[in-house]
Structure formats: C-alpha cells, structure tokens
C-alpha positions in Angstrom: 0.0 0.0 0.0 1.4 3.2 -1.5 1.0 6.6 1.2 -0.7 9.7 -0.6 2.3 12.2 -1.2 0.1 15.0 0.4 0.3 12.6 3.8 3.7 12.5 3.7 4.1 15.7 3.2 1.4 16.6 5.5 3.3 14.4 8.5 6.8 15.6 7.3 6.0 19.1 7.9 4.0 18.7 11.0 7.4 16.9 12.2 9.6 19.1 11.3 7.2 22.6 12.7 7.2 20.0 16.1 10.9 19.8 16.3 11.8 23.3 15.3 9.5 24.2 18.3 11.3 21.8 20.6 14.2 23.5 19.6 13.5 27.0 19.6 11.8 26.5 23.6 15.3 25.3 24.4 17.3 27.9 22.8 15.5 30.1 24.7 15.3 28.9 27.7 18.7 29.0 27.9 19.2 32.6 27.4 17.8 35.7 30.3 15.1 36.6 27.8 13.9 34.0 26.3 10.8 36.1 25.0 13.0 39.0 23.9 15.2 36.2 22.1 12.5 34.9 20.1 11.0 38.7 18.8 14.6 38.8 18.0 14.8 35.3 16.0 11.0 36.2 14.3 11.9 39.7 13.1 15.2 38.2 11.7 12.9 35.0 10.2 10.7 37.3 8.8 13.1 40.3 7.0 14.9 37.0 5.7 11.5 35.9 4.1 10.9 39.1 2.5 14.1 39.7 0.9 14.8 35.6 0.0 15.5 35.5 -3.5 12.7 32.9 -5.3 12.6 31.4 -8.6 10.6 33.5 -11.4 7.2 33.3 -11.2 3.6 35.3 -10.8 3.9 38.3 -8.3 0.8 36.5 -6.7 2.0 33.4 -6.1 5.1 35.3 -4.7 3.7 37.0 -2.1 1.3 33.8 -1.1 4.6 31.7 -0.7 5.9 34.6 1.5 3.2 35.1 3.5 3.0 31.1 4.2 6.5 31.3 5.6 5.4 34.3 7.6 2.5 32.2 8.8 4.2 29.4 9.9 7.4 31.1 11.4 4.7 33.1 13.6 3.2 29.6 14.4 6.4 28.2 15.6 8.4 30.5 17.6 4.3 31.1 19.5 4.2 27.6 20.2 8.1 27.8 21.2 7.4 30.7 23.6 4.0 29.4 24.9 3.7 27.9 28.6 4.9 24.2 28.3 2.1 21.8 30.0 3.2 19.3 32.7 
C-alpha cells in the first residue's frame, strides 16, 4: 500500500514545525530573555523571508509563498514561547 504524497508531506511538515518548536523553547530557555530572544529570531525569520531570492514566477504566487512562511514562522516560535504543560 502506497501513502498519498500530500500525507507524507502533510506528517513531514507537521514533524519538522514540532521539532523546530522543541528546539526554539530550548534555545530560549537558555538565554535571560527568552521572549525577547525569540522577537529577535521572528523579526530576523521574517526580514529574511521578504528579501529571499525565489525562482521566477507570478507576483501572486510570490507573495502567497511569502506570506505562508510568515504564517508558519509566527506559528512556531508562539508555540516555542507558549507555557509548556506538565
């Protein structure tokens, strides 16, 4: 039995936003400020997705790509700064 590539994908990305999470929290926790750290780490994520050079292609597809990235690097580093349940 073959796995749809949009599962895979689907679970690769959901991975990969879990462990990028895991690791941002610990970063940050390491530092004084952890909160201050991650603004820091978000601004720098998100000036990085404005200026990143893409392949050619429609300005609207662009900008959805970029804002996707902003979306999800918003997602993670508030889930990496939220209260951690225990």
């Amino acid at each position: 039995m073959s796995t749809d590539p949009y599962v895979s994908r689907a679970g690769a990305d959901m991975a990969t936003q879990f462990m990028l999470v895991t690791l941002f929290r610990v970063v940050s926790d390491m530092g004084t400020n952890p909160s201050e750290f991650l603004a820091d780490v978000r601004t720098a994520l998100r000036d990085l997705t404005a200026t990143y050079k893409l392949p050619a292609m429609p300005a609207e597809q662009d900008q959805a790509i970029r804002e996707h990235a902003v979306a999800i690097i918003t997602g993670v580093l508030a889930s990496a700064g939220a209260p951690q349940a225990h």
